[in-house]
PLY file of the C-alpha trace (Angstrom):
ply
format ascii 1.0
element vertex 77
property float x
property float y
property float z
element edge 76
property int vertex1
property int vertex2
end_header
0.00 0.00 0.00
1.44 3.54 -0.79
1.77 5.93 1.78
0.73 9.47 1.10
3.39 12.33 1.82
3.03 14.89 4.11
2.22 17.99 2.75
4.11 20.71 4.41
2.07 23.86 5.94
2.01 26.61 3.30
0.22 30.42 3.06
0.05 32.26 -0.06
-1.54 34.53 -2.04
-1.41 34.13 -6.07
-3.03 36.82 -7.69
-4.62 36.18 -11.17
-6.23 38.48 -14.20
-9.87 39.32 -14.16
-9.76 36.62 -17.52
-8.32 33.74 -15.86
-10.14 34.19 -12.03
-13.53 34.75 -13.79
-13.01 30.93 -15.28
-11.49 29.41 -12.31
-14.87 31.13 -10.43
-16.79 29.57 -13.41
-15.62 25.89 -13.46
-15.80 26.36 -8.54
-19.45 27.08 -9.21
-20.54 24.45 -11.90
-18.82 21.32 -9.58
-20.44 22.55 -6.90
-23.87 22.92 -8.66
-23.19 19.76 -9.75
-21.85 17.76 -6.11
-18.61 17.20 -7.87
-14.95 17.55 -6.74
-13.32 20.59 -7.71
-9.54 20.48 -8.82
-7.44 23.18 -9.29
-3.76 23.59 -9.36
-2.08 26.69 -7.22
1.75 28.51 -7.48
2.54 24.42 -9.03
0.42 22.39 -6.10
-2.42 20.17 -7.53
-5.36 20.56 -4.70
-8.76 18.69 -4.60
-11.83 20.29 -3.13
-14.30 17.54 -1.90
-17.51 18.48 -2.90
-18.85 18.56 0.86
-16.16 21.65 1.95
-17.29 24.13 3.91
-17.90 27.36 2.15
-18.16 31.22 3.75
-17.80 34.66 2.79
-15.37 36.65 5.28
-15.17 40.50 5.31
-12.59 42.46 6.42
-12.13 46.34 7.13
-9.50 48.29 8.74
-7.44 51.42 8.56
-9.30 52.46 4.58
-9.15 49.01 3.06
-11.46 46.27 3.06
-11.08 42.67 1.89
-13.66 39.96 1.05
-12.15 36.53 1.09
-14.38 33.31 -0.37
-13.53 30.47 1.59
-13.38 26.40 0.96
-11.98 24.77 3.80
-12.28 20.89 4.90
-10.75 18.02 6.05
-8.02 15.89 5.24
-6.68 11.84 5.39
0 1
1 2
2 3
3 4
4 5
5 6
6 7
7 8
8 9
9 10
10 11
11 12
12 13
13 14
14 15
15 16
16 17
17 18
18 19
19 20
20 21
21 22
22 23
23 24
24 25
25 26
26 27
27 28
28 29
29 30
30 31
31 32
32 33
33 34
34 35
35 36
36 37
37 38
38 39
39 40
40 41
41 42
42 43
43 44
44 45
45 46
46 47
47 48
48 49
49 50
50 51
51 52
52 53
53 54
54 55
55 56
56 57
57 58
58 59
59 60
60 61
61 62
62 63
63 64
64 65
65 66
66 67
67 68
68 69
69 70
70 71
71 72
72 73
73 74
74 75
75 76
């Protein structure tokens, strides 16, 4: 039996054009319309979404800027 790696803690930010995040959004909304996994690949990591993640809206405001953050988080193995 193969043993799965241990993925190493990471935080990052990649920003995208309006173009390419407007299709990523796109293809996030159809699998979950649909109950289906969501894959996506990040800065060169592969990471799949489960289709029963979590999902929130988080809004931020301090000192004259203010940040909205869509969230996926769940478990993993």
């Amino acid at each position: 039996m193969a043993t799965r790696k241990k993925k190493s803690e990471r935080d990052l930010e990649k920003g995208y054009p309006a173009r390419q995040f407007v299709a990523k959004l796109r293809r996030l909304a159809d699998c979950i319309e649909a109950g289906q996994r969501f894959r996506i690949q990040v800065a060169g990591e592969r990471i799949s979404i489960p289709p029963d993640a979590t999902i929130s809206i988080e809004h931020e405001r301090e000192k004259g800027c203010e940040e909205i953050e869509f969230q996926i988080k769940w478990n993993t193995p």
